[in-house]
VMD Tcl script that draws the C-alpha trace (Angstrom):
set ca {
  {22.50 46.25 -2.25}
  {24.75 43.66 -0.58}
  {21.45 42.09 1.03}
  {18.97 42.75 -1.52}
  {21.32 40.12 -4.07}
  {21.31 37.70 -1.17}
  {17.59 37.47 -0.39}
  {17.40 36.41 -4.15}
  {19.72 34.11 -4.31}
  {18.37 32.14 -0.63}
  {14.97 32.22 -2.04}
  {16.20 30.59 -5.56}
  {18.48 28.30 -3.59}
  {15.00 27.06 -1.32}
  {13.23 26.88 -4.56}
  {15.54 24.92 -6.03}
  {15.97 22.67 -3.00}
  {12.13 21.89 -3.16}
  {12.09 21.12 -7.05}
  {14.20 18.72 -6.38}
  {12.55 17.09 -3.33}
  {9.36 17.35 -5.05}
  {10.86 15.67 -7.94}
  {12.48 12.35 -6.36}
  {9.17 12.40 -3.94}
  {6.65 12.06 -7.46}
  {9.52 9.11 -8.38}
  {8.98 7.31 -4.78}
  {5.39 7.95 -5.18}
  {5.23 6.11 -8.81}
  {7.14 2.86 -7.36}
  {4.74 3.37 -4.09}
  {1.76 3.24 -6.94}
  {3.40 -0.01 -8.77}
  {3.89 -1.74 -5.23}
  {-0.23 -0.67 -3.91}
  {-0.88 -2.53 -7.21}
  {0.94 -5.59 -6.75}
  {-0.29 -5.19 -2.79}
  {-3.76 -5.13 -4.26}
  {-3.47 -9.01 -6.35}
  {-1.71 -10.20 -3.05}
  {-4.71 -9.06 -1.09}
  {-7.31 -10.65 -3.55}
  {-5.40 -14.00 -3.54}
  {-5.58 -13.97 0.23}
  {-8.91 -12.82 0.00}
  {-9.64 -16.14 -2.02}
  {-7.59 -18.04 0.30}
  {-9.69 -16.70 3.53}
  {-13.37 -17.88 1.53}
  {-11.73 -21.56 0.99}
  {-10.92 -21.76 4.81}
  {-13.99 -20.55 5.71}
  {-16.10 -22.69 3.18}
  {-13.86 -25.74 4.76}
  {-15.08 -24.65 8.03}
  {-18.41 -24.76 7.47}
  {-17.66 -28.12 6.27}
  {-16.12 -29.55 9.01}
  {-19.50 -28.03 11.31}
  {-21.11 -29.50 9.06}
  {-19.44 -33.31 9.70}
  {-19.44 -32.58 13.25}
  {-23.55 -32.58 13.49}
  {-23.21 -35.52 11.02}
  {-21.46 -37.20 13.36}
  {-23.72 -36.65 16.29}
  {-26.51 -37.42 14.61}
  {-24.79 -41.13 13.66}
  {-24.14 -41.35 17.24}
}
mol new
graphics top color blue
foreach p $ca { graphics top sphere $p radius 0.5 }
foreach p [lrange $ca 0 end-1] q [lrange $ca 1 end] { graphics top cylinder $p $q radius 0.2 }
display resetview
């Protein structure tokens, strides 16, 4: 009888222990869903930022042949 009531108890004791892991992990995982979303307008200004340089690029290739051709 003595280890009959203490499987019980261990098993409620594990299932308690992963309630409440599971429960502060679906917390981390809402802020980790809030910060992917502010991740995702950082990465679409940058994205912006990258076709500017690269538009200003093609500029300055295109001055360069400008140039040689005043030459």
């Amino acid at each position: 009888m003595k280890k009959w009531s203490t499987r019980p108890s261990g098993r409620s004791w594990q299932s308690f222990r992963r309630g409440s892991i599971q429960g502060t992990g679906n917390r981390e995982q809402g802020t980790g869903n809030r910060e992917q979303v502010t991740g995702n307008k950082q990465r679409t200004t940058s994205n912006e930022q990258r076709t500017t340089n690269h538009e200003q690029r093609t500029t300055n290739h295109e001055q360069r042949i400008w140039n040689t051709h005043l030459k």
